[in-house]
Every structure is written in structure tokens, then in C-alpha cells.
N, C-alpha and C positions, 0 to 999 in steps of 0.2 A: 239610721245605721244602714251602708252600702252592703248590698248579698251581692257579692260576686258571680260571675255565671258556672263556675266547679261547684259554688254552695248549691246553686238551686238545681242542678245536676242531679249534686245527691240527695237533694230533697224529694226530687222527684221520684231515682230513686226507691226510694226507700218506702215513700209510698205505695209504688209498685210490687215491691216486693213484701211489705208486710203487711199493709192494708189493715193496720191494726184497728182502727178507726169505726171497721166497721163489723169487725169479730164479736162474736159472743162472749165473755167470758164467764162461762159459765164452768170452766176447767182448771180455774184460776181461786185458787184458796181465798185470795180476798173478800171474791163474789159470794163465796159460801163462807164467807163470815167464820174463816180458821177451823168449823163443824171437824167433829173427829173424824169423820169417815173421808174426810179431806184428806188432814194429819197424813191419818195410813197410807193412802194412796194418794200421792199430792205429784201429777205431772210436772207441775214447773220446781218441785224438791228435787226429782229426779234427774231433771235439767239442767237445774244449776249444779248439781252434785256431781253431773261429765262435764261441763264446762268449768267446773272449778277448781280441777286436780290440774296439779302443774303440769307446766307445757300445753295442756291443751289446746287451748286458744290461740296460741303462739305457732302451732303445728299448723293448723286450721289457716292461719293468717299468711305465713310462708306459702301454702301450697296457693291461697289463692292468687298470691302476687308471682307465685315461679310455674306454674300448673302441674310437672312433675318433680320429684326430688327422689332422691335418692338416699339411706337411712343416713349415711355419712355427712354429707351433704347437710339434711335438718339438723344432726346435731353437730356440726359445726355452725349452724346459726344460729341457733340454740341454748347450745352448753347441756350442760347440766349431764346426769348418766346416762350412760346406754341403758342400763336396766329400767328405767323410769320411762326414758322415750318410747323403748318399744314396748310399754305396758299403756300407754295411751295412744301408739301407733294401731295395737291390738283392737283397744277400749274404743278407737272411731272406727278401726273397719269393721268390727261387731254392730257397731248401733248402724252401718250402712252410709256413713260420710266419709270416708275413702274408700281409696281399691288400691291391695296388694298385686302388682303386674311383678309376673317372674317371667322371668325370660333365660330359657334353655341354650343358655352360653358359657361358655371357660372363659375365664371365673363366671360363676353365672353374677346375675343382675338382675335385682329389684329394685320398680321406681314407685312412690308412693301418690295417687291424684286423688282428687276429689271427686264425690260423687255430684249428682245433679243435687240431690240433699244439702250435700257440703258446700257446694258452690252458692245454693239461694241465702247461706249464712252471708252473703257480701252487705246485703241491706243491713245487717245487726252491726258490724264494723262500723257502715257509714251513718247508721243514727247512735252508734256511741259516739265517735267522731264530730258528729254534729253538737248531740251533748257537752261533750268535752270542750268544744269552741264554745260555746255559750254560758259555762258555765266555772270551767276551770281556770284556773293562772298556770302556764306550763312554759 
């Protein structure tokens, strides 16, 4: 099988950025064997629990491929409610993966970017991506 030089790009990548390979997972419910005191407090529950409210992801993936947007803007790429977008516009500049920029103009204007946080999410695109090549029919 030919790896083209985009694949081994993002392979490299991906490594670069998540260096999973050689993390501890000692944070990781698996390692501790589902143990309650896991349960209770389980970082990657809470992780998958923001990335798995609609839009999220989708926001995250826009802003890295446009770098600002504007709220009208993401949901016209979008879709879906305003009410919804901006409760996870909220939900990522709370956890610190965007930044709300207002800008003191008639009409005023807000653009929405990513944080240095948001932006290290490119590795996780590209090794689902890679995933997806490997593994999917699409």
C-alpha cells in the first residue's frame, strides 16, 4: 500500500502533536480498570461530554480551517439554531478554546478564533482522518 506524502505529513503530525505513545495513562478510566473513584471523576467523561454536544466539533473544525468567523457566519456553515450555537460558542470560550474579540464599532462586531488550546485540537482531526482512511468506506 502507497502512503502518499499529505498522509505521512499528517502522520508526522499528529505525532507531534499528541505524542500519545508516550503518555501515561494513568488519567484514563481504562488504566484504572472503570474503579469508582474514576466513575466520579473521569477526565476523558468530561471530555467527551464537550465534544459531544452538537456543533461542537463542527465549530472547532471551521474556525481552524477560516481562523476568524463571525457568529453569523458559523451558522450559516452550520445550520442548526442560534440558541444552540451560541450555548457552545459559550461552552468553548469557558473551557479556554476560543476567544470572544468585540470590537467597539456601529454596528459593533464580534469575531470568534481559537485559542493556542483550540488550535493544538488539529492533531485530533488529523488522526481521526487518518482513522477514517484506514478504516472506513465513505
Amino acid at each position: 500500500m502507497e502512503i502518499n506524502n499529505q498522509e505521512l505529513q499528517a502522520r508526522d503530525s499528529v505525532e507531534k502533536h499528541l505524542s500519545l505513545a508516550d503518555a501515561p495513562l494513568e488519567w484514563h478510566c481504562i488504566s484504572s480498570k472503570n474503579n469508582p473513584t474514576c466513575q466520579n471523576n473521569c477526565f476523558t467523561r468530561n471530555i467527551l461530554s464537550l465534544f459531544g454536544k452538537k456543533h461542537t466539533l463542527q465549530i472547532i473544525r471551521l474556525l481552524l480551517d477560516d481562523k476568524q468567523l463571525r457568529f453569523n457566519e458559523i451558522l450559516n456553515q452550520i445550520g442548526g439554531s442560534p440558541k444552540t450555537i451560541t450555548e457552545r460558542l459559550r461552552d468553548l470560550e469557558k473551557r479556554k478554546l476560543i476567544i470572544r474579540e468585540v470590537f467597539n464599532e456601529i454596528p459593533m462586531r464580534v469575531q470568534y478564533s481559537l485559542t493556542d488550546a483550540g488550535k493544538d485540537l488539529e492533531g485530533i482531526f488529523e488522526h481521526i482522518s487518518l482513522w477514517a482512511k484506514k478504516w472506513m468506506d465513505f
